[in-house]
N, C-alpha and C positions, 0 to 999 in steps of 0.2 A: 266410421272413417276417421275420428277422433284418438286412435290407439297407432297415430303415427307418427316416428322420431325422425326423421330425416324427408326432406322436400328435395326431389329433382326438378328441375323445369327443363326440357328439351325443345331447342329449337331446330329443326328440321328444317334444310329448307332447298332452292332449288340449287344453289349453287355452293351454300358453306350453310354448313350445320356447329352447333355447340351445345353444351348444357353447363348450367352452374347447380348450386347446393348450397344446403345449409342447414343448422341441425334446429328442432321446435324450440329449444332452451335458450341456447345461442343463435339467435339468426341473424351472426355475420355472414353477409349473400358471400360465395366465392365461386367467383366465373373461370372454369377450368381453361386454364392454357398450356396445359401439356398434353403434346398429339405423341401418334408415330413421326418420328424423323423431326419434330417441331416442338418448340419452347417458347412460347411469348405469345402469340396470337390468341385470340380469345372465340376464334372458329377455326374450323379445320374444312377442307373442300371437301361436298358431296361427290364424291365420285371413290368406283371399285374399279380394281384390277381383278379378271378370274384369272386361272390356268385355261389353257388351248382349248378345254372343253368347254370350258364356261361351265364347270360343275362348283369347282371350291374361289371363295375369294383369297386370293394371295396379297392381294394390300388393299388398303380402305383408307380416303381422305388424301394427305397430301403425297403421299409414297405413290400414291394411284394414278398419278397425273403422268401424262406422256413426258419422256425424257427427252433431252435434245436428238436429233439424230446424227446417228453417226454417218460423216460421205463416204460413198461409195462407187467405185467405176461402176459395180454392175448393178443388178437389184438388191432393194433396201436392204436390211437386215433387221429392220423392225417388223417386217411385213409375218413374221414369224410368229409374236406373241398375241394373245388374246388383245383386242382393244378398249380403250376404259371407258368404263359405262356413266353416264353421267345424264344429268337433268330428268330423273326418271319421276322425279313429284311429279313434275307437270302433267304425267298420264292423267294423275287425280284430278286436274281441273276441268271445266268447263269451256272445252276448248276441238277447232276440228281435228280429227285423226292426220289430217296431211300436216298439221302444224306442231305435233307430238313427235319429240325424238323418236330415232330406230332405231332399234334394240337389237343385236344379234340372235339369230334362232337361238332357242333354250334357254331365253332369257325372259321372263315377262316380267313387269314393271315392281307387281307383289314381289316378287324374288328377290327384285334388287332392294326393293326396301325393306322387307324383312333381314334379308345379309346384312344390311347399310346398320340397321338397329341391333343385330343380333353383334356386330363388331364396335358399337358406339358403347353399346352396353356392358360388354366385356370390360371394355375403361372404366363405366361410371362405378362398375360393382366391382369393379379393385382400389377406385380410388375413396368410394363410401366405406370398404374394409379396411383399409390406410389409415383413414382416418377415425370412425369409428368401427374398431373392431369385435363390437358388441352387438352390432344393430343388423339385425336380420333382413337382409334386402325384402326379401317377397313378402314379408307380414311388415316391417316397420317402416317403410319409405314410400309416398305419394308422388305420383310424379305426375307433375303440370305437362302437357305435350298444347304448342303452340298450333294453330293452323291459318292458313289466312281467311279473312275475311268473306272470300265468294264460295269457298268450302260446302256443297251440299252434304246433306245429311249421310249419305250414301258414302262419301270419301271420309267423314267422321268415323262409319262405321268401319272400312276399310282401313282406317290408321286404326281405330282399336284392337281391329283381326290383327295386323302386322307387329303391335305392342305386344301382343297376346304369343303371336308364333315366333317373336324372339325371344321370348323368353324373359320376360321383364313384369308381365303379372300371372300370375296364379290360373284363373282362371276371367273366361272372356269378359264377361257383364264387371270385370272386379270395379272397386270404388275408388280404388288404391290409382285407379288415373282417370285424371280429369285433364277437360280440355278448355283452350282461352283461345278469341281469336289474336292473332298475331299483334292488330292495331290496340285491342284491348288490353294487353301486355306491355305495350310501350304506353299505353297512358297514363298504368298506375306506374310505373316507372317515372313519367313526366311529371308525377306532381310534386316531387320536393323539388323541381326545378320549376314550378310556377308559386312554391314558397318564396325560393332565391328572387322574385322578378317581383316578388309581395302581389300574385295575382293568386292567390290561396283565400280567395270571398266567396261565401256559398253563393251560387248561381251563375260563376264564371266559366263560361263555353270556349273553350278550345280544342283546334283540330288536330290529328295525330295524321301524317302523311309516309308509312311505312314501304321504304323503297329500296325491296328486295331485288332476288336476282331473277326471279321469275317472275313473282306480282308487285302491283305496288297497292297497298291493299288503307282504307279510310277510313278514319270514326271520328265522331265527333262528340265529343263526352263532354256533361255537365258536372260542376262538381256541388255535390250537396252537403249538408249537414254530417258531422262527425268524418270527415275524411272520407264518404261516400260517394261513388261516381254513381252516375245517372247516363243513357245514352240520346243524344239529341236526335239522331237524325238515323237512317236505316243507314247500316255499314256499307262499303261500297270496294270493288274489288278488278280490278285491268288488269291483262296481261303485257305488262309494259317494265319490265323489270331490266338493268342490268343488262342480261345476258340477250335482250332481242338488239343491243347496239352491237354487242359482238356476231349478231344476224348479219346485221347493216355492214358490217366489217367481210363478213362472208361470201355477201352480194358485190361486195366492190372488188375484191379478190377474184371472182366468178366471171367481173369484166376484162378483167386483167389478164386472163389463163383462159377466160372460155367454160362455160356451164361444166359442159360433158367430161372435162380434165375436173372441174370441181365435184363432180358426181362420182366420180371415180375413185378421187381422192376420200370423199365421205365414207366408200364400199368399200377398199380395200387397204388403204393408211389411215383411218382413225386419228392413229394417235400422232401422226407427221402434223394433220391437219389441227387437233387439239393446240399442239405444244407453238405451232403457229399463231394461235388464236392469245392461249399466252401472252406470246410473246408481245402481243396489240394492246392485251390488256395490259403490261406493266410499262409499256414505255412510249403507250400511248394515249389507252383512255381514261388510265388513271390519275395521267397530267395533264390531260384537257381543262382549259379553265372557259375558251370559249370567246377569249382574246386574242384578236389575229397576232399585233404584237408581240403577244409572249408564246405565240406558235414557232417552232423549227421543224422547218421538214423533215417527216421523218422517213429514212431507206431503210425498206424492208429488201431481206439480202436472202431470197428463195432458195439460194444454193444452202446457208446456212441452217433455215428453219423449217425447210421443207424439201429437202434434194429429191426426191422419190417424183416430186412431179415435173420435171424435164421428162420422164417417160409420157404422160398423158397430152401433153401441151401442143397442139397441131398447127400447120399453116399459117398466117397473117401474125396471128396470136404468137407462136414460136420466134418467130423471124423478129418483130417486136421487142420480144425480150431478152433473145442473144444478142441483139444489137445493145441495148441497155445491161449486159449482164443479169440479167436475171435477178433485177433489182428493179422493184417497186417504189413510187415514191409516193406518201402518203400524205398530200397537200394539205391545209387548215380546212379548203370548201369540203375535201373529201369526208376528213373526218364529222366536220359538221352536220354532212348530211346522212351522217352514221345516228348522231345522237338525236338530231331535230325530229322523225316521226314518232319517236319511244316520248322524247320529252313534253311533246305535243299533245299527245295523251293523257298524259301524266296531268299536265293542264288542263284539259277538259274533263278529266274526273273532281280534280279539285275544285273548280269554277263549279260546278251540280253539287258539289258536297256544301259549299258554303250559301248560292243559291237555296239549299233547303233547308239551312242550318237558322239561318241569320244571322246576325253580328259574333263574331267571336274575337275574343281576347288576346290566341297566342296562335301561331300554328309549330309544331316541331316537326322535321325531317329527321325518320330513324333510319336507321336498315345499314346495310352495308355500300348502296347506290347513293344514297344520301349524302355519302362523300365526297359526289360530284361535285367539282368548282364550279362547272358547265350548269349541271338543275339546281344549282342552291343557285347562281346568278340569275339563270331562267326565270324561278319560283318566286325571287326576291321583286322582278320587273313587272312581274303581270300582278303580282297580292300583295304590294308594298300597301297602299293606299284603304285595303279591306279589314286588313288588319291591327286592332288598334294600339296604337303606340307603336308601327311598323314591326311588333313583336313574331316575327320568324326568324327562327332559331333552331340551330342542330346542337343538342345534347350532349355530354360529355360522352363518348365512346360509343359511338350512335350505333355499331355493328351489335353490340350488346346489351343492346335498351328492350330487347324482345324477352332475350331470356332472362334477365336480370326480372323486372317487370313482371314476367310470368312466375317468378319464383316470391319474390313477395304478394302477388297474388293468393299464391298458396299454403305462405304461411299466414292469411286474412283474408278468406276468402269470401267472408262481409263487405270488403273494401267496393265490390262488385252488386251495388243495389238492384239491376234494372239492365234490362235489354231489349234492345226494338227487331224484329221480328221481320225478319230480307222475305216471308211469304206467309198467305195463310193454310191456315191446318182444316184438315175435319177430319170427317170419318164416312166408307160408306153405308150408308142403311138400305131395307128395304122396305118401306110405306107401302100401304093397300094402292095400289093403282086405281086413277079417276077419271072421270071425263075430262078431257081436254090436256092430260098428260098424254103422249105423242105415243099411238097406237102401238109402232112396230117397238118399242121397250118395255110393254105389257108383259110380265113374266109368268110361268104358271103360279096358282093359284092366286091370281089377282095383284100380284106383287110388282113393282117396280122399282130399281137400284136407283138410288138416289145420294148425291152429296150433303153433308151436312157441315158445314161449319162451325168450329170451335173455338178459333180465336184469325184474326183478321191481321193481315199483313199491316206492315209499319207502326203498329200498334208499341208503348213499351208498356213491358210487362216485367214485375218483381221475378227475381229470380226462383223463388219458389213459389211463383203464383199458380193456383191449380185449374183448369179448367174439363169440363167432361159433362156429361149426362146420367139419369138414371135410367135404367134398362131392366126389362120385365124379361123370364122368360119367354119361346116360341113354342115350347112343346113342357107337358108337367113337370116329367121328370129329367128334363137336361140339367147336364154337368158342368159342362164348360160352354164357352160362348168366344168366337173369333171374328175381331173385327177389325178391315182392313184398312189404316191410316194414311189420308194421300196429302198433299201438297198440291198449293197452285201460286201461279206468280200473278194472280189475280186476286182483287177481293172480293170478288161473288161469281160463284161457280154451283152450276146445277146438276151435271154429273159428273160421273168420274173417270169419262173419257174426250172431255173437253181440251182443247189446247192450252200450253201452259202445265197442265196435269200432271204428278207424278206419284206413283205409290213409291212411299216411304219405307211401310215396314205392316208388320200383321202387330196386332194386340189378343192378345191369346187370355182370356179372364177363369178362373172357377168359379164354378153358381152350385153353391153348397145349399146342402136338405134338401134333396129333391121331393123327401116328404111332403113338405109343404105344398108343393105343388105353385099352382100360380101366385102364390101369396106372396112368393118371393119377391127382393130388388135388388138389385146390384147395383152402387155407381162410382164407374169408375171416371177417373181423373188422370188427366196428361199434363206435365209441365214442359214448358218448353222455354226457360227463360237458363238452362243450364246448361246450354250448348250441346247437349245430349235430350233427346226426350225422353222423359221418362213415366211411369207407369203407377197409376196405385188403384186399388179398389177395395170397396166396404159391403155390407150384405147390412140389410133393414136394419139390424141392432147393431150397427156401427164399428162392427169386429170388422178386419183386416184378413183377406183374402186374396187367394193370391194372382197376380196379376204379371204377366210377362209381355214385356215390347220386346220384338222381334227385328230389327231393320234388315232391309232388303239390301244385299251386296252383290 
């Protein structure tokens, strides 16, 4: 992994994605801000435009956002185009199906983010050729790929398949991309700004509070010796980003017009309703500060940013709004109670992260939500007093502390001592079954499937720390040996169909000489401190053998 000239970091995310660079010799970090249609912004908006069919992407990021609409006596005239696809990360999360955007038939989530990568990528390997026109993308360039914090192994593997089918590594297992979670990325990012604060003491604990547009995802890092972070506490991860205030914005709209006009509006104008939404986000929760004073009410003007729904709009609800012109008025309580359930959250994940942390020194707000006047006041009232020296604080260019961060991560990938462990791991085996082991899981020949633990949730562990077993033969002359890896969000589990439960992935080993016959041993080793698990194994004399982790997608 060592024969690489150039570091990407990508940060993906649900609502604005970016990537910055830098070359191994020279590592001035430089955060791209040159999009389609855009100059200066340091992300570009996750969302695609297809053609009618939703076969080929025709714009990607900010070209892909709904246009204004144009008025019309009769029906829209946008109603024509494919509509823009957007927030499709969050399929990846851990989260119910009725709460996961819909995607238009012929669209599944993999699609959109393999397109989403396959057009990001496009950029980054023109502007790594720009600039170095020497450096061979697919052999000389590592790329950090960001993900948040509640990320299972399973969506890890899923962003790898997606890196892999746009076309940005070689082949799938490559080494050429590693992964950081999102919060872990803004904390190496945060520490020349807890130089700036002179809180650069080995053993000072600070919280990282990364407050995306879909998650807001926590860590809380120790810093140790030689500029090494340490993690205090198991990372923590909500869906409370951003984009659920623009929910809250969709719900009050819904009392406004009526569900069934807003259902409609979702199915058949997309993009009426996007460019709507828009319009809430710039001119009005981006000025929210949360002070009724510095509130002015704001008119929203239906005919302008949404004319398409005077057709859906029925009875009481109609009557209502031609008496008002088809103007909404969006009061301080209303928008308040757009932001207050997201930011409420947002609080009680924080409160549990410093509850298990103990005292800490700083806490920093990143992300692009971060920019809230509204949750940096919030945040300020409730942890002024937990925090010592009242030190919360947002970052210089907090939209860019993810990727930045992840990119010097990669070019020091030392900087990263240690990580605690969101579940435990094992393996399943199968022991001679015994009395008093529970009859009906008695297998043939005396056998019964059984969990074994390998390493134990909230545990921290070095990044290349190894853990595993040694393993005998079952039969003389076997060759290979497959054993299947689960997960639990427990720390003591007896089999491996317990609640909590999840198979991870198969481990697939060779058990070479079968000459020997039973003399043989094999032990393999699984680490799990690299955000990937990964695989090794040894035979009796200590040779290397080879060893495949398989994860389940």
């Amino acid at each position: 992994m060592d024969d690489f000239r150039v570091v990407i970091s990508i940060d993906f995310g649900t609502t604005y994605s970016g990537f910055a660079y830098a070359h191994k010799v020279n590592t001035e970090i430089i955060t791209n801000d040159s999009w389609p249609e855009q100059i200066g912004p340091l992300k570009t908006h996750t969302v695609l435009q297809y053609d009618k069919n939703y076969k080929n992407v025709e714009e990607w990021g900010y070209p892909a956002l709904a246009k204004k609409p144009k008025k019309s006596k009769g029906k829209s005239k946008n109603q024509v185009a494919s509509r823009p696809i957007e927030h499709f990360k969050l399929y990846l999360g851990n989260m119910p199906d009725n709460e996961k955007p819909v995607l238009p038939k012929g669209i599944t989530y993999k699609k959109a983010i393999v397109d989403y990568l396959k057009c990001m990528g496009k950029l980054m390997k023109e502007t790594i050729g720009t600039r170095w026109p020497n450096v061979k993308f697919m052999e000389q360039v590592l790329i950090i790929l960001t993900v948040p914090a509640g990320f299972s192994d399973q969506a890890k593997a899923i962003m790898r398949e997606c890196i892999y089918e746009a076309g940005l590594i070689n082949v799938k297992n490559s080494e050429k991309l590693q992964f950081t979670t999102e919060p872990e990325a803004a904390a190496v990012y945060c520490m020349k700004v807890l130089k700036e604060h002179t809180l650069n003491i080995v053993g000072t604990n600070f919280l990282i509070v990364d407050c995306g547009g879909g998650t807001v995802d926590l860590t809380t890092r120790q810093l140790l010796e030689n500029d090494k972070l340490g993690e205090k506490t198991i990372r923590d991860c909500g869906f409370c980003g951003g984009v659920y205030v623009d929910k809250g914005f969709l719900v009050f709209i819904g009392g406004k017009i009526g569900h069934q006009a807003l259902r409609l509006l979702q199915e058949n104008h997309y993009g009426q309703l996007q460019y709507m939404v828009q319009e809430f986000c710039r001119k009005v929760k981006l000025l929210f500060t949360g002070v009724k004073e510095e509130y002015k009410t704001f008119e929203l003007d239906l005919e302008e940013v949404c004319p398409i729904v005077k057709q859906y709009v029925t009875d009481d609800k109609k009557e209502q709004l031609e008496d008002d012109e088809w103007i909404i008025e969006l009061k301080f309580e209303d928008v308040k109670k757009m932001f207050d359930p997201v930011i409420n959250k947002i609080v009680r994940l924080i409160r549990e992260q410093i509850k298990n942390s103990g005292p800490i020194s700083a806490m920093f707000l990143v992300g692009g939500f971060s920019e809230s006047k509204y949750l940096q006041k919030r945040i300020r009232e409730e942890f002024l007093n937990q925090v010592k020296n009242n030190n919360i604080s947002v970052p210089s260019q907090p939209v860019a502390a993810i990727v930045r961060g992840a990119l010097e991560y990669g070019l020091n990938m030392k900087k990263i001592k240690s990580r605690r462990l969101p579940l435990s791991y094992g393996i399943e085996l199968a022991p001679l079954w015994k009395p008093g082991d529970p009859p009906e899981r008695r297998q043939t020949h005396d056998r019964i499937f059984k969990f074994r633990r390998l390493v134990e949730k909230g545990i921290e562990v070095d990044v290349d720390q190894e853990f595993g077993l040694e393993l005998h033969p079952s039969y003389a002359n076997q060759t290979e040996l497959s054993i299947e890896v689960y997960s639990t969000t427990e720390n003591e589990a007896t089999y491996c169909d317990e609640p909590g439960m999840k198979k991870v992935g198969e481990l697939r080993l060779a058990f070479p000489d079968p000459h020997l016959g039973f003399q043989r041993t094999i032990k393999f080793t699984l680490t799990f401190g690299q955000m990937e698990i990964r695989a090794y194994a040894r035979n009796q004399q200590g040779r290397s053998t080879n060893a495949i982790f398989e994860f389940l997608v």
